[in-house]
C-alpha angles and dihedrals in degrees: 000000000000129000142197150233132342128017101318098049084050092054088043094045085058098041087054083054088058093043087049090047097053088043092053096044080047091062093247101100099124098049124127104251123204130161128255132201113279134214125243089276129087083252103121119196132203131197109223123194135179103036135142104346097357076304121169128211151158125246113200122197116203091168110208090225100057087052107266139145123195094188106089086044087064102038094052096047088060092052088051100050096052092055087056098257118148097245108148120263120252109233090180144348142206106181102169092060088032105247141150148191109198137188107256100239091188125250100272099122118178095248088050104051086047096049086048090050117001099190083075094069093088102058086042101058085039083055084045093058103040089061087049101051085043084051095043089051089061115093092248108254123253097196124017122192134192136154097359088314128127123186126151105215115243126245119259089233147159102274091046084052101058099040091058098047086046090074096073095056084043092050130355086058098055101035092054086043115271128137114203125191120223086254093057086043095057090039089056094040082053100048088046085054094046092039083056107036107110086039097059091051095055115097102173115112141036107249113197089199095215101063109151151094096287090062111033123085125205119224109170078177085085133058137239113345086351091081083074120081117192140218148178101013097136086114095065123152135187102248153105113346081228114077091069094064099056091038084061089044111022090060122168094214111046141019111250105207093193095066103123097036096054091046086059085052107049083046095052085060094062126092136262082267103057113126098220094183093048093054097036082065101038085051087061107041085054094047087055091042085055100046094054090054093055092062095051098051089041094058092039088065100046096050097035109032103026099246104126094162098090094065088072082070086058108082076062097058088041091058086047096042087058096042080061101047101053080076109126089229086051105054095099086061093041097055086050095057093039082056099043127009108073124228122254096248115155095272094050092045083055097054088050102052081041104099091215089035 
């Protein structure tokens, strides 16, 4: 938790004191530290062991100055884990530095545990959908607390919507290549509107935005919605039930090869009353919406903030991005990106990792 030479290494040399020093007034100052994987965002995560007792634990680092917030992390998981969701414990918090002590959940992510032994993919993503349906039965929370933390949960709405499709017009399409004008701009930020509508109007549900394989644990230890552990939710909005669900199945980093049948059973949960046709386009519409944002955040780090690893993950979301799209409702927004986004072959993924690309 150390750094080097010149004016970063000094910021994150002071930023490794203050770790030490919440872990200290924590009772862990004298825990082993190493570094685990991290996600696309400026959170930074440490495994600690022997602490208190030969304890283990999780620090997690959501630094103020890079942005972060480490409030709604902790609100909503207060609201989890009183509805019996496996959302890590909170051994101790500093919010206002942005630090905190986590129960260590293990290292058996879903992507893991299917790539070790894929024939339990099945049981997993059946796991996956029970918690959601459980999730999605639940009156979605206005306000969540937790650990003297308050936060209301946005609305997936339109305006969210949009800002978050817009990146891959901002940033996928230049850096592949492409030039748009301001018209095409307007035309694609219409269809996307148009594509969404019904969705953003939909406040059904909880979404915990970062639904996948990468952020879900299984713990077969536990029972019921217990067996999976969750990650990563403090972007949580109020919206469709079903982004979620393509979120599960519609992963950038990895085929799930129990799509459909996943999607049949999340839809054999739901009442008499459940519009299959409704959701089956919404869900659409939201799995394209994703995708595209995708493409934009992916090529944003890589030409901003120099991680180009993510864009191997692209040809995927492309595949997907075209599953969603041949949806009747979507075929005005279909016909735009077949006009103008480029497609993540291997010449466009190389402009976009070339600095002066």
């Amino acid at each position: 938790m150390g750094g080097g030479a010149g004016r970063r290494p000094q910021r994150v040399s002071g930023r490794a004191t203050a770790a030490r020093a919440f872990l200290a007034a924590a009772g862990w100052g004298g825990a082993q530290v190493a570094a685990m994987a991290g996600d696309a965002s400026p959170r930074r995560y440490w495994r600690l062991s022997g602490g208190p007792g030969g304890a283990g634990a999780v620090l997690m680092d959501a630094d103020p100055a890079q942005g972060e917030e480490v409030r709604p992390f902790a609100a909503m998981t207060g609201w989890l884990r009183a509805e019996g969701f496996s959302a890590p414990d909170i051994c101790a918090l500093d919010a206002e530095a942005g630090f905190a002590l986590l129960e260590d959940l293990g290292d058996a992510l879903f992507a893991r545990v299917c790539a070790r032994d894929p024939a339990l993919e099945g049981a997993l993503y059946a796991a996956a959908v029970e918690a959601l349906a459980a999730l999605h039965a639940l009156a979605p929370p206005r306000q969540v607390s937790g650990w003297g933390c308050v936060h209301a949960p946005p609305p997936y709405d339109a305006a969210m919507l949009a800002r978050e499709t817009r990146l891959a017009a901002d940033w996928w399409a230049p850096s592949a290549g492409a030039t748009l004008s301001a018209d095409a701009k307007a035309e694609f930020a219409a269809l996307a509107a148009a594509a969404t509508a019904d969705a953003a109007q939909d406040r059904r549900a909880l979404a915990l935005v970062d639904f996948h394989a990468e952020n879900l644990l299984w713990l077969p230890g536990r029972a019921g919605v217990a067996r999976v552990g969750l990650l990563d939710y403090q972007d949580a909005r109020i919206g469709s039930p079903a982004y979620d669900l393509v979120s599960l199945l519609g992963d950038a980093r990895r085929d799930v090869g129990v799509a459909a049948a996943m999607r049949a059973a999340y839809a054999a949960t739901q009442g008499p009353g459940f519009d299959a046709e409704s959701f089956a386009r919404d869900a659409a519409a939201l799995s394209a919406q994703r995708c595209l944002k995708i493409m934009g955040v992916f090529a944003r780090l890589a030409r901003r903030d120099g991680k180009p690893g993510h864009l191997a993950h692209l040809p995927r979301v492309w595949r997907v991005l075209w599953e969603d799209l041949r949806h009747p409702a979507l075929a005005p927004l279909a016909a735009w990106v077949a006009r103008w986004l480029p497609a993540p072959d291997a010449a466009a993924l190389a402009r976009v990792r070339s600095p002066g690309g």
